[in-house]
MIDOSE-1310 file (N, C-alpha, C; in nm, 2 decimals, decimal comma, always signed):
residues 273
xxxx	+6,44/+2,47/+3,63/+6,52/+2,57/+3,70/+6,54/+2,54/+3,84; +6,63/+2,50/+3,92/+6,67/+2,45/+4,01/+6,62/+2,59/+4,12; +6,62/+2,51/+4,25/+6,55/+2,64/+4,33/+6,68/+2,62/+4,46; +6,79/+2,54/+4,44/+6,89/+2,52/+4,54/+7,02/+2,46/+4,48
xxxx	+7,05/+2,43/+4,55/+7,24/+2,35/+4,44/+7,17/+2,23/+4,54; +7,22/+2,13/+4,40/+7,20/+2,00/+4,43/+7,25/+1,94/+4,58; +7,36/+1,96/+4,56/+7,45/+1,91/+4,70/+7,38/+1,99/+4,84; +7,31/+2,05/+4,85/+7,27/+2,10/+4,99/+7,11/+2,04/+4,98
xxxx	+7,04/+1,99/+4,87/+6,98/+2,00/+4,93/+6,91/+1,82/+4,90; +6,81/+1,80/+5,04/+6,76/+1,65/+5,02/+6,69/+1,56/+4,95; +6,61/+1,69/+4,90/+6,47/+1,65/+4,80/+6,49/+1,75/+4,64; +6,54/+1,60/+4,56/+6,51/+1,73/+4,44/+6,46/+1,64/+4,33
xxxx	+6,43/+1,69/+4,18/+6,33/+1,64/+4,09/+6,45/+1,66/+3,98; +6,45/+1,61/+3,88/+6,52/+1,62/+3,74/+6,40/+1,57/+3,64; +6,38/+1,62/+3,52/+6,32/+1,65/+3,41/+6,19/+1,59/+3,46; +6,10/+1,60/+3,52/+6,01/+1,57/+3,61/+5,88/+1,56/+3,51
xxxx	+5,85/+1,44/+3,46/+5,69/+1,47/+3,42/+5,58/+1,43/+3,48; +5,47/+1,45/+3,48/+5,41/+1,41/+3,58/+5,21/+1,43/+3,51; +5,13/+1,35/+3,53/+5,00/+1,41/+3,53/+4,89/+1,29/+3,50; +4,80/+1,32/+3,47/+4,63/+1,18/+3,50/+4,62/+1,17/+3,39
xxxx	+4,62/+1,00/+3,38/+4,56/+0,96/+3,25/+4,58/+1,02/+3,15; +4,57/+1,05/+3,06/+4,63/+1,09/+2,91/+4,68/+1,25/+2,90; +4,67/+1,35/+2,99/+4,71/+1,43/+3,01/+4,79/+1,46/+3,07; +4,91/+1,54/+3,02/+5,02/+1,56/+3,12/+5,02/+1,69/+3,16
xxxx	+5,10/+1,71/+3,28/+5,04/+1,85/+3,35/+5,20/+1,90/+3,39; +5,30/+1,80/+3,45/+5,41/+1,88/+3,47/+5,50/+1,79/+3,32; +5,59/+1,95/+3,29/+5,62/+1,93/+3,19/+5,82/+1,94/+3,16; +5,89/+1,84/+3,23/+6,00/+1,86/+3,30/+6,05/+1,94/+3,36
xxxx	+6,00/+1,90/+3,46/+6,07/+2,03/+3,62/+6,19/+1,97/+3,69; +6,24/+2,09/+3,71/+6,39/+2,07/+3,77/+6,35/+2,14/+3,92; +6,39/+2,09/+4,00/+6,37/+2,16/+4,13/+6,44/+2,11/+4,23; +6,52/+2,17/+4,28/+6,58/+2,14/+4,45/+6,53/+2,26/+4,54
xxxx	+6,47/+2,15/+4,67/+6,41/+2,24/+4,79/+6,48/+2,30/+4,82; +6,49/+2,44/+4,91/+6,59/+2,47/+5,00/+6,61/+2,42/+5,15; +6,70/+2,37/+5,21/+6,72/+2,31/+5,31/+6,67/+2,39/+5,41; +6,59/+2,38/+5,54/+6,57/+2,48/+5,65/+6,46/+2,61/+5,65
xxxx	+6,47/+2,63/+5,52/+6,39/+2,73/+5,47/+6,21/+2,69/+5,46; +6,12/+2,77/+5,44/+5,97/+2,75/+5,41/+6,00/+2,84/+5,26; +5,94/+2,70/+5,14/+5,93/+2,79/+5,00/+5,81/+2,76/+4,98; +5,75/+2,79/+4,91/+5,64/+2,84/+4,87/+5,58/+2,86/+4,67
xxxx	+5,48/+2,74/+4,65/+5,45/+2,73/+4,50/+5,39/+2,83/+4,50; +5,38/+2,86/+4,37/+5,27/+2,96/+4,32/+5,24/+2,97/+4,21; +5,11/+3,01/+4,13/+5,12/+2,97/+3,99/+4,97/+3,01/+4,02; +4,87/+3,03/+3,90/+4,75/+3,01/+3,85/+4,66/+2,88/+3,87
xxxx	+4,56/+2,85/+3,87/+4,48/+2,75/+3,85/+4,52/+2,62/+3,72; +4,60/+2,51/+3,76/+4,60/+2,42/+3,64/+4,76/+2,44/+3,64; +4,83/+2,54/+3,69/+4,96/+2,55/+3,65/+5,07/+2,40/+3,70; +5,05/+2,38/+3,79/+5,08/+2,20/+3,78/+5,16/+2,22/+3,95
xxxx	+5,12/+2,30/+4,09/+5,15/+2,31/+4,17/+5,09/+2,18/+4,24; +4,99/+2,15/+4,25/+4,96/+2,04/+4,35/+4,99/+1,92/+4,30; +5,04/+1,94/+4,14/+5,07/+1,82/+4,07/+5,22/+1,78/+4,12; +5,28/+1,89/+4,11/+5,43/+1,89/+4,14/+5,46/+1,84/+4,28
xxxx	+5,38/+1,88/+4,36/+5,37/+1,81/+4,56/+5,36/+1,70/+4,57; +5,26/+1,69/+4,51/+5,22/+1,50/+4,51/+5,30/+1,42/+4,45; +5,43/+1,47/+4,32/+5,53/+1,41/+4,25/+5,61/+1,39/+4,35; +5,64/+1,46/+4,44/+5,78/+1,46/+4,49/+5,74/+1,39/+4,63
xxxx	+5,65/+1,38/+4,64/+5,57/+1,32/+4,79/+5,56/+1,18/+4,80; +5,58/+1,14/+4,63/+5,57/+0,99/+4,64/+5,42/+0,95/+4,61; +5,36/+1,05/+4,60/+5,18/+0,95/+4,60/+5,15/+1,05/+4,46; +5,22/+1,03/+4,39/+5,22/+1,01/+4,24/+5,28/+1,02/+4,16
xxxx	+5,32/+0,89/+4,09/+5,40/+0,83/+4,03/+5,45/+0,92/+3,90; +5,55/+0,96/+3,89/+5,58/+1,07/+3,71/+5,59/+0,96/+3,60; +5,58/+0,95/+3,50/+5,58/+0,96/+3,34/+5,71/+0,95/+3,28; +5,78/+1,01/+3,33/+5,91/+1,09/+3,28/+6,02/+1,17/+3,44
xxxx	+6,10/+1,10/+3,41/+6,24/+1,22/+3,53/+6,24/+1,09/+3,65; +6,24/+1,18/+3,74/+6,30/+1,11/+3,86/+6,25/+1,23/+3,98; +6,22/+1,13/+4,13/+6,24/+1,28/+4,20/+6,37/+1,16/+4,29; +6,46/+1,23/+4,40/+6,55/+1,21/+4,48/+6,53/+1,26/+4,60
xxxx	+6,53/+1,14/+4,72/+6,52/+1,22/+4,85/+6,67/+1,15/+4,89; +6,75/+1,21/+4,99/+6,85/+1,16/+5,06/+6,95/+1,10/+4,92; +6,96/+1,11/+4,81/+7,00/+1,06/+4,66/+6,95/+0,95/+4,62; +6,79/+0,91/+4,68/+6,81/+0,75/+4,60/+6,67/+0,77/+4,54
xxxx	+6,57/+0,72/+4,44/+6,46/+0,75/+4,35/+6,35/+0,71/+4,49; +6,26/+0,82/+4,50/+6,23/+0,82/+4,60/+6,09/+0,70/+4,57; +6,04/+0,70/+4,46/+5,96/+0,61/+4,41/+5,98/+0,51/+4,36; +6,08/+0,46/+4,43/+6,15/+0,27/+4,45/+6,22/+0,29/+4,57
xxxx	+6,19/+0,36/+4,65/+6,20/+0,35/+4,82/+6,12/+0,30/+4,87; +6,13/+0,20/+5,01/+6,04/+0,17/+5,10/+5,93/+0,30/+5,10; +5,82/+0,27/+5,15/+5,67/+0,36/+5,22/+5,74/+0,43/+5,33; +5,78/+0,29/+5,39/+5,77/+0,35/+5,54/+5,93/+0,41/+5,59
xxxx	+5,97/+0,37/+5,51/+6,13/+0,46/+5,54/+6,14/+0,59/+5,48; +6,02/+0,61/+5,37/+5,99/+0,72/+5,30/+5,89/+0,89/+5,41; +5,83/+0,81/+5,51/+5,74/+0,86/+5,56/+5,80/+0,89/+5,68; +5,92/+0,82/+5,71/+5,99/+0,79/+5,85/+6,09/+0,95/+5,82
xxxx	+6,07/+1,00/+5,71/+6,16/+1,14/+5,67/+6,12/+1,26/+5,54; +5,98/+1,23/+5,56/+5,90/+1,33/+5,45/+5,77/+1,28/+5,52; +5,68/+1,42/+5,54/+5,56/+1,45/+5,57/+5,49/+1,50/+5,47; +5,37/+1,48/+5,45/+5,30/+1,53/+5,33/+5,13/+1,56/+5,40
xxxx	+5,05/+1,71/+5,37/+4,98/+1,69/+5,41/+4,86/+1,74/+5,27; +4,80/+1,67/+5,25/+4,72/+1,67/+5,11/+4,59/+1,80/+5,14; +4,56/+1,85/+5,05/+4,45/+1,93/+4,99/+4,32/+1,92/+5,07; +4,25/+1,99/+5,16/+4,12/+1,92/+5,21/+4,08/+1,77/+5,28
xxxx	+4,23/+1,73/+5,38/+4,20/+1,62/+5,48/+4,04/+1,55/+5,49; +4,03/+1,48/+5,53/+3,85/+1,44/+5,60/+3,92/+1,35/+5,70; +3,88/+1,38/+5,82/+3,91/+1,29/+5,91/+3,78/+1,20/+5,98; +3,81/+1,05/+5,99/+3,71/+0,92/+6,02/+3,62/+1,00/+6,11
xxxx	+3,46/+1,00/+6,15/+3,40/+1,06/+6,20/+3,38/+1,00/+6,36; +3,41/+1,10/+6,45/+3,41/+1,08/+6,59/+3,58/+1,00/+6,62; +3,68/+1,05/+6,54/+3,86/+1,06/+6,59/+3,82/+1,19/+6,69; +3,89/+1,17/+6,80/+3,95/+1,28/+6,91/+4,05/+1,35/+6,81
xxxx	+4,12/+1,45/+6,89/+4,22/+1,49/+6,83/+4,32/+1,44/+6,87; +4,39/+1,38/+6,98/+4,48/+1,32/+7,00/+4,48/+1,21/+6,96; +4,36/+1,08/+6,88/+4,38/+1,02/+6,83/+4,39/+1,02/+6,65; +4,41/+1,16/+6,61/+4,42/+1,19/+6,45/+4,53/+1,19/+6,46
xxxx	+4,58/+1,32/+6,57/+4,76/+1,29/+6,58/+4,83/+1,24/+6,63; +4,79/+1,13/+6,68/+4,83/+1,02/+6,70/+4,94/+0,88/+6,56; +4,79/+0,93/+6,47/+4,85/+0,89/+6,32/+4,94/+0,92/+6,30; +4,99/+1,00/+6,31/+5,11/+1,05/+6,26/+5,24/+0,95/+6,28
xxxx	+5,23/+0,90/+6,38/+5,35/+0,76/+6,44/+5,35/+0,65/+6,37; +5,24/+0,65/+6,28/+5,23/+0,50/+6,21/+5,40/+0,46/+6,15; +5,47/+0,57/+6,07/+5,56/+0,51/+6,04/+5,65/+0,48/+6,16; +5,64/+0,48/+6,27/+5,75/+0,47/+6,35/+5,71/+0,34/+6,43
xxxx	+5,63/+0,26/+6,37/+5,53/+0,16/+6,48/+5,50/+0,02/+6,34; +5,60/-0,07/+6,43/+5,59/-0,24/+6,36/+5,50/-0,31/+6,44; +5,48/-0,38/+6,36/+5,43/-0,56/+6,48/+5,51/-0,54/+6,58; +5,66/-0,55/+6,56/+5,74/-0,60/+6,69/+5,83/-0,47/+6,76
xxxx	+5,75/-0,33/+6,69/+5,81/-0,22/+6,75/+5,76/-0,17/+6,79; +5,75/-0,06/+6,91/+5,68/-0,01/+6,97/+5,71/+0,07/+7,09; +5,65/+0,21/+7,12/+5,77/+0,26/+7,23/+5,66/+0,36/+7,23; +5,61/+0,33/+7,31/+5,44/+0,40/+7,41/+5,50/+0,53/+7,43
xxxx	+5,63/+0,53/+7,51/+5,65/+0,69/+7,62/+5,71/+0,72/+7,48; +5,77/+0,70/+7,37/+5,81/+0,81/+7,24/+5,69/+0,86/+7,18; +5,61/+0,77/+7,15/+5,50/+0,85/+7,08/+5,42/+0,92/+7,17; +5,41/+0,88/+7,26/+5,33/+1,00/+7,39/+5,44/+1,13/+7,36
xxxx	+5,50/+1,13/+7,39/+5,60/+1,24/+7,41/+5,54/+1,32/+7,25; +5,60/+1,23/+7,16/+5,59/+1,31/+7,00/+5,45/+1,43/+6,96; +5,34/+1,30/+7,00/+5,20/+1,36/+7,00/+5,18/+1,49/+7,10; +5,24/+1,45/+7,21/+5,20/+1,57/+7,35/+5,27/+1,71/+7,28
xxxx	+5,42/+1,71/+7,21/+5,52/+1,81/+7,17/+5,44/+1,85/+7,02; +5,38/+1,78/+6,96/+5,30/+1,82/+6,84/+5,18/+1,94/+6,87; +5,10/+1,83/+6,95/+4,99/+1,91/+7,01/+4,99/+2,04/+7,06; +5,13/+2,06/+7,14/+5,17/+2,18/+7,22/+5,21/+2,26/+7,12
xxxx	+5,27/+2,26/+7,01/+5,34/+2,32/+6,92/+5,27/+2,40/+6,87; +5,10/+2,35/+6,79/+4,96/+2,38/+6,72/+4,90/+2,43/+6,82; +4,89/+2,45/+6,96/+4,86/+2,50/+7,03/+4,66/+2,44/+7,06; +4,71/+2,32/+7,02/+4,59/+2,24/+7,01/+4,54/+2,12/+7,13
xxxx	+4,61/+2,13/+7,29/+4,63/+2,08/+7,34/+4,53/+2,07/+7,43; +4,45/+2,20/+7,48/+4,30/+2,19/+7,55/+4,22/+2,12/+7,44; +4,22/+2,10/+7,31/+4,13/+2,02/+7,24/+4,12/+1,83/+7,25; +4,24/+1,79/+7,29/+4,32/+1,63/+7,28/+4,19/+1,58/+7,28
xxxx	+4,09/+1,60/+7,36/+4,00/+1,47/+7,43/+3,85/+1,48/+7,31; +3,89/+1,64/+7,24/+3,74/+1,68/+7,19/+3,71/+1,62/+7,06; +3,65/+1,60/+6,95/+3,61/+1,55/+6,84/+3,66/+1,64/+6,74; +3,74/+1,58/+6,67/+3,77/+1,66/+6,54/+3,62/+1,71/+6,45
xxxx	+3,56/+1,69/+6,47/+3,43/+1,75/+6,36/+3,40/+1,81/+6,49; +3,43/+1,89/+6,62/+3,35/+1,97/+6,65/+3,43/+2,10/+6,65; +3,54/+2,05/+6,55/+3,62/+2,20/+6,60/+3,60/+2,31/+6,52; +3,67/+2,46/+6,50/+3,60/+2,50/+6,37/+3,72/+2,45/+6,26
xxxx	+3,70/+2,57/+6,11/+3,80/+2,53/+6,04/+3,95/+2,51/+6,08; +3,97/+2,64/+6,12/+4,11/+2,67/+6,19/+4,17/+2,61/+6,25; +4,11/+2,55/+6,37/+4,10/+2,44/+6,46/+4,16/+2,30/+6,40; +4,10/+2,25/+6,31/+4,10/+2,13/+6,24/+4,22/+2,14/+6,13
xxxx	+4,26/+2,24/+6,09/+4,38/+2,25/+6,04/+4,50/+2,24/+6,11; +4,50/+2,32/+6,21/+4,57/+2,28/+6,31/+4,60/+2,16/+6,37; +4,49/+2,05/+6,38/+4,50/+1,90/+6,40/+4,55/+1,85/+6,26; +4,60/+1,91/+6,22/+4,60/+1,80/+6,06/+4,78/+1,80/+6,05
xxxx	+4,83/+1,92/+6,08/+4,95/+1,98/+6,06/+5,03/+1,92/+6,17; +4,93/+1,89/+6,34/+5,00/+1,84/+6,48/+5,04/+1,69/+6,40; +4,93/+1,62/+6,37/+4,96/+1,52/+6,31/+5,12/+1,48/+6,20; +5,09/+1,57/+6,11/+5,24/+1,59/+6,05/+5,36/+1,57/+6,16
xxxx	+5,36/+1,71/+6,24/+5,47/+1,74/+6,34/+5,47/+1,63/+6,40; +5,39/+1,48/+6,44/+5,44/+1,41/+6,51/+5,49/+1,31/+6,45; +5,48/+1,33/+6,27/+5,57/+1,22/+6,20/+5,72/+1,22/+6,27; +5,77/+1,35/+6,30/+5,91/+1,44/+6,31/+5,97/+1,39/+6,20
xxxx	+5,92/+1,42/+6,07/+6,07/+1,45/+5,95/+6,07/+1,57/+5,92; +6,22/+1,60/+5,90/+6,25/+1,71/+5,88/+6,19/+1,77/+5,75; +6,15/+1,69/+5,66/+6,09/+1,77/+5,56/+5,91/+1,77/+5,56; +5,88/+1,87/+5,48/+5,71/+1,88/+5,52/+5,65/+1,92/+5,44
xxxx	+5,57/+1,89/+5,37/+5,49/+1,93/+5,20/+5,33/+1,93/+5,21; +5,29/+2,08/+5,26/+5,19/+2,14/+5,28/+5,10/+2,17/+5,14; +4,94/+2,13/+5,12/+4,93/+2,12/+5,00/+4,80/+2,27/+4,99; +4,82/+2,38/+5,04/+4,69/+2,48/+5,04/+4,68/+2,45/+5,20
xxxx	+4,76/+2,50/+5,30/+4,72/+2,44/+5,46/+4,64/+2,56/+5,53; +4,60/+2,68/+5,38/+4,52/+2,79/+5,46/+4,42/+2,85/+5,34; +4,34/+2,78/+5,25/+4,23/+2,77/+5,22/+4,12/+2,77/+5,27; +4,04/+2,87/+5,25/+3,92/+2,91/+5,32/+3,86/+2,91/+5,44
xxxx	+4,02/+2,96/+5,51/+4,04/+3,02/+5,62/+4,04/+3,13/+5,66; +3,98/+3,24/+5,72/+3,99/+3,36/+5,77/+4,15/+3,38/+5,74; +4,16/+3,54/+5,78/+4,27/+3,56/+5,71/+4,39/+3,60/+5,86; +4,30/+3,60/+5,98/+4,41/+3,63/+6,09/+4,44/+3,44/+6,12
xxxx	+4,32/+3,37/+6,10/+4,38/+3,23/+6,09/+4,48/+3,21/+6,04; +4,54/+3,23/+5,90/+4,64/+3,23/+5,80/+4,70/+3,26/+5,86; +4,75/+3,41/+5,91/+4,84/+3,45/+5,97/+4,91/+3,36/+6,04; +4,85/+3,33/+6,15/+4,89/+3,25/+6,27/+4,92/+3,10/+6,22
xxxx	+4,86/+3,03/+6,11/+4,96/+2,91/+6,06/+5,03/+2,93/+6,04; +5,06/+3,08/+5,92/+5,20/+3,07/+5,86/+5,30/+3,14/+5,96; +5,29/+3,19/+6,05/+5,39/+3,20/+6,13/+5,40/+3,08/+6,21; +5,34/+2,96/+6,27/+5,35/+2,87/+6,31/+5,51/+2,77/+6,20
xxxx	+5,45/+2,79/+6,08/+5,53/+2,71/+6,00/+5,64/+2,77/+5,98; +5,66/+2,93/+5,95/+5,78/+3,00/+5,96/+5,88/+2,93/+6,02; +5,82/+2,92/+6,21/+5,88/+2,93/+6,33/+5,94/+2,78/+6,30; +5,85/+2,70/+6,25/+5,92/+2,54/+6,18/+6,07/+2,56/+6,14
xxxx	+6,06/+2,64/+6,03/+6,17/+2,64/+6,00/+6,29/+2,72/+6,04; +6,26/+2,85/+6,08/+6,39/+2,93/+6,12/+6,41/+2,91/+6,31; +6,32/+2,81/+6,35/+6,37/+2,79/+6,49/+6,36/+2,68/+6,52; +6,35/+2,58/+6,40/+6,35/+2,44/+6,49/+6,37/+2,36/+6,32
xxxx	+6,46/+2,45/+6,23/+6,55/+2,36/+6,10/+6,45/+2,26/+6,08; +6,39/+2,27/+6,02/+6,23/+2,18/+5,94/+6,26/+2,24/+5,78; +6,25/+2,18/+5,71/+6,21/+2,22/+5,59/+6,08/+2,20/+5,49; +6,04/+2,32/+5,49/+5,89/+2,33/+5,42/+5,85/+2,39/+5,28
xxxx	+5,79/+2,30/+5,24/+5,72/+2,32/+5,09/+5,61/+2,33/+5,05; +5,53/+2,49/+5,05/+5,38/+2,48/+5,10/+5,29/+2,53/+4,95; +5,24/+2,50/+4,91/+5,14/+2,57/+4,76/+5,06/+2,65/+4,87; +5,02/+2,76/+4,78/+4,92/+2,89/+4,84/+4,85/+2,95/+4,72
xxxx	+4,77/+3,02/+4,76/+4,73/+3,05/+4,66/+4,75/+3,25/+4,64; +4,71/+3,24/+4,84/+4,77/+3,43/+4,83/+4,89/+3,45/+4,83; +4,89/+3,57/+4,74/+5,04/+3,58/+4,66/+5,09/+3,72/+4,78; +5,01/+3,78/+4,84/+5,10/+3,87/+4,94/+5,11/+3,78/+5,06
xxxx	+5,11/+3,70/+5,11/+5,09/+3,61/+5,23/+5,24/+3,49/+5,17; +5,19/+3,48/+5,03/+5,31/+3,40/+4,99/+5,48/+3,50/+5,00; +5,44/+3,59/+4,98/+5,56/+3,72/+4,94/+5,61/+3,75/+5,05; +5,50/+3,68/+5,17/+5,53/+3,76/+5,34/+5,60/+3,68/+5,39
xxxx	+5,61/+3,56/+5,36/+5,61/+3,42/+5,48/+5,71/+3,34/+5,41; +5,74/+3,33/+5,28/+5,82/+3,25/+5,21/+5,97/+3,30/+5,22; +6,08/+3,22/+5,21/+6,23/+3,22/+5,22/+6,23/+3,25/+5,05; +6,21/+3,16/+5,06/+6,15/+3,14/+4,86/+6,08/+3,10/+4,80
xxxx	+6,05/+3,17/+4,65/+5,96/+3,18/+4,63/+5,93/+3,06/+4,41; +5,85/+3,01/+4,42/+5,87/+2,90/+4,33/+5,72/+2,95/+4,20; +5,72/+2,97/+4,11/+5,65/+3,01/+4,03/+5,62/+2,92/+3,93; +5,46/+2,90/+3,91/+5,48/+2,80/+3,78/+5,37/+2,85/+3,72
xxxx	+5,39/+2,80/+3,56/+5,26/+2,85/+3,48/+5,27/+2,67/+3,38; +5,19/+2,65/+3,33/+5,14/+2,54/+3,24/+5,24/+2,44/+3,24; +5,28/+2,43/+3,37/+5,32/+2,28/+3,42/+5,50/+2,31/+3,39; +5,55/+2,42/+3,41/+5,64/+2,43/+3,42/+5,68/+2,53/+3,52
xxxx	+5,84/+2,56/+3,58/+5,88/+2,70/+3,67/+5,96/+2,78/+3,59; +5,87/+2,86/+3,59/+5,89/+2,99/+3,53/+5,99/+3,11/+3,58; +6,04/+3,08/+3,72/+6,10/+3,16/+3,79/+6,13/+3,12/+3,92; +6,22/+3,17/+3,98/+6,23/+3,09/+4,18/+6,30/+3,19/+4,21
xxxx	+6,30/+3,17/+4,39/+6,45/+3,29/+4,42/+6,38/+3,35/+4,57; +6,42/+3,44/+4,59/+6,36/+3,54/+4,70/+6,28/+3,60/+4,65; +6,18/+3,66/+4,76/+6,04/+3,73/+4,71/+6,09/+3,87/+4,71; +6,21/+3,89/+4,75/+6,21/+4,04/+4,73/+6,29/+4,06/+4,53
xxxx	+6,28/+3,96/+4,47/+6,41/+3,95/+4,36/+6,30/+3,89/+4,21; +6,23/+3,79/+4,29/+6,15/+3,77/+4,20/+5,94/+3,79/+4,20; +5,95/+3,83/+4,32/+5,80/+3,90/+4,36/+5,76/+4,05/+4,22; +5,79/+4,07/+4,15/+5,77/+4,20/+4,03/+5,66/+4,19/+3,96
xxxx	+5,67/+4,32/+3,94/+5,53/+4,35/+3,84/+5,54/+4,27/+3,71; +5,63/+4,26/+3,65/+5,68/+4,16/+3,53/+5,66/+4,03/+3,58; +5,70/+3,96/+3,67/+5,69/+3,80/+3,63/+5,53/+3,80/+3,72; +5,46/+3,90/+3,79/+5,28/+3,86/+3,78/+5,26/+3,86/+3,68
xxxx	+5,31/+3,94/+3,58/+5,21/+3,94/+3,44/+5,22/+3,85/+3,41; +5,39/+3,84/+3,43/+5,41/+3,66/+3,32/+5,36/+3,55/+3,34; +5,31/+3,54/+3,47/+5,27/+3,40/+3,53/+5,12/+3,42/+3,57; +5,05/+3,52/+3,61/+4,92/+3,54/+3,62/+4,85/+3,63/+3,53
xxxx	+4,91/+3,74/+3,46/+4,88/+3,78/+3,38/+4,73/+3,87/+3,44; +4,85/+3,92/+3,52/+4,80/+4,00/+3,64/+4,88/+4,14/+3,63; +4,79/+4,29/+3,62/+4,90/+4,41/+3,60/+4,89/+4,43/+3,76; +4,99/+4,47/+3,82/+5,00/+4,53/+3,91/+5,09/+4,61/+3,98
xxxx	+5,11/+4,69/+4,08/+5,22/+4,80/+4,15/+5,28/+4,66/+4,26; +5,40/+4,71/+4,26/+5,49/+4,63/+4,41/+5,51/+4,77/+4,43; +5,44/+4,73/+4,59/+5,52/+4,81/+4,69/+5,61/+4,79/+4,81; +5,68/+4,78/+4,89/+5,69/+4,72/+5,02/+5,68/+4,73/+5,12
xxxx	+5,64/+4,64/+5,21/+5,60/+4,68/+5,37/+5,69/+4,79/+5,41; +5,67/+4,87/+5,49/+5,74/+4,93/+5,60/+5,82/+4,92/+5,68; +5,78/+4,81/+5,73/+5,81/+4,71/+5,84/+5,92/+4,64/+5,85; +5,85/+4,54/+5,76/+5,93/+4,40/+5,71/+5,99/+4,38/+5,61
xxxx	+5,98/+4,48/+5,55/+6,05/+4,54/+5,36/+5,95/+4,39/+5,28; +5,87/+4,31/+5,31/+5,80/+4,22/+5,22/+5,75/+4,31/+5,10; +5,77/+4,26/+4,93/+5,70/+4,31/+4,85/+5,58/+4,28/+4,87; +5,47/+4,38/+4,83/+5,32/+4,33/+4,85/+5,25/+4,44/+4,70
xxxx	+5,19/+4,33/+4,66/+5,10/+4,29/+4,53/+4,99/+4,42/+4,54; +4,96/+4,50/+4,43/+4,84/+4,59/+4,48/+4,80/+4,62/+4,30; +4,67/+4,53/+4,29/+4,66/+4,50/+4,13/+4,62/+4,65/+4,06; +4,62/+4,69/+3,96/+4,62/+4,84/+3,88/+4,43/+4,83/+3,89
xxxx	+4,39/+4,99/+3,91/+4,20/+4,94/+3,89/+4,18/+5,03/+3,81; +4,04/+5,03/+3,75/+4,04/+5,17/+3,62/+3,95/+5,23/+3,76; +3,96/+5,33/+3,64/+3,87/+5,45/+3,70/+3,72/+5,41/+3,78; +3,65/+5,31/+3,75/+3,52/+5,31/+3,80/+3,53/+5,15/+3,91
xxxx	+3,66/+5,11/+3,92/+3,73/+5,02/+4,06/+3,75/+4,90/+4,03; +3,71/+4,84/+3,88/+3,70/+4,74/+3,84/+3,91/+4,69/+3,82; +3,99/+4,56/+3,87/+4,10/+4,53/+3,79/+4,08/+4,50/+3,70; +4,21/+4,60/+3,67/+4,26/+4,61/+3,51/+4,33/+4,46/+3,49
x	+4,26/+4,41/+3,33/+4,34/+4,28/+3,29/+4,43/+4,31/+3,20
């Protein structure tokens, strides 16, 4: 189920299969990103969301289908022409022990840097505008292992931003993070895209945070999408059950009109399955 019309958008997948060793986990997926927008996977444990990121990211190979960046099979593209226009930031980073921070995001420039290329005052500039962006800039000189969680996520993502491709494939970038931390990434990444035309592709796992923050919203259950769209259209008490098998009330913010999830409890407080 397509999550865009072909023609608008840069990154898309056709009959997509994809998964480890004798098991297959995605089970032909159709999918076009939306251009500019932050969408957002969603799905149960095992439903084939981080499988699907890493398909389209290039750092693993499908079985079956094709994915397409700019129209050409992105997995018989150059690396580095690949990287020079898609950022990817994987599941639980580890960064080399005693990198600064300005030397993790630093990394980020590798694709823009040959033997015989090289252009010092761009990547200063890239790194300095990344750093500023994460608001990670009093940290440049400090050790990434002395920062806290938050902190270090925020170095992982500057790094991204100083690839500068317009596209960005976030794999869980607020996992076992406090929850005003979350906040403040995902408005960080919002701001990505509705003020500075980035386009983002993030798996989560909170489904009101996903319902808050997403343009759209991408659903999967046993390695297929089950559903996509706006969170105000496809956020319902029907497609949780369908896809998590989860009862619950939508209500909506006040505020922001965001649907938000509020699961059914019996009488003595326990959710109802």
């Amino acid at each position: 189920m397509p999550t865009a019309s072909r023609s608008s958008s840069r990154l898309t997948a056709d009959a997509l299969q994809a998964g480890y060793e004798s098991k297959r986990v995605l089970q032909g997926v159709d999918i076009a990103i939306e251009e500019g927008k932050l969408t957002v996977l969603l799905g149960p444990n095992g439903s084939g969301k981080s499988t699907l990121l890493k398909t389209l990211a290039r750092t693993l190979a499908p079985s079956a289908g094709h994915v397409y960046l700019d129209g050409k099979d992105i997995h018989r593209s150059n690396t580095r022409d690949v990287a020079k226009r898609l950022g990817i930031l994987p599941q639980g980073p580890i960064a080399p022990d005693g990198l600064s921070v300005k030397q993790l995001v630093g990394m980020g420039r590798f694709p823009h840097q040959g033997f015989w290329k090289k252009d010092p005052q761009q990547d200063a500039a890239a790194i300095a505008q990344a750093m500023a962006y994460m608001r990670i800039t009093e940290f440049a000189e400090r050790s990434v292992d002395a920062l806290s969680g938050g902190q270090r996520q925020r170095c992982w993502i500057a790094m991204v931003l100083a690839q500068q491709t317009d596209l960005i494939l976030l794999d869980e970038p607020t996992t076992f993070l406090d929850l005003k931390v979350q906040v403040d990434l995902l408005t960080l990444l919002s701001r990505l895209a509705h003020e500075h035309g980035r386009t983002l592709l993030l798996v989560l796992h909170d489904l009101n945070l996903a319902a808050a923050y997403a343009d759209h919203l991408v659903m999967m259950r046993d390695g297929q999408i089950v559903t996509s769209g706006a969170p105000t259209k496809v956020f319902t008490s029907a497609n949780l059950k369908r896809v998590f098998d989860l009862d619950a009330n939508i209500l909506h913010d006040p505020t922001s009109g965001s649907p938000v999830c509020v699961p059914y409890t019996t009488a003595s407080g326990e959710v109802a399955l």
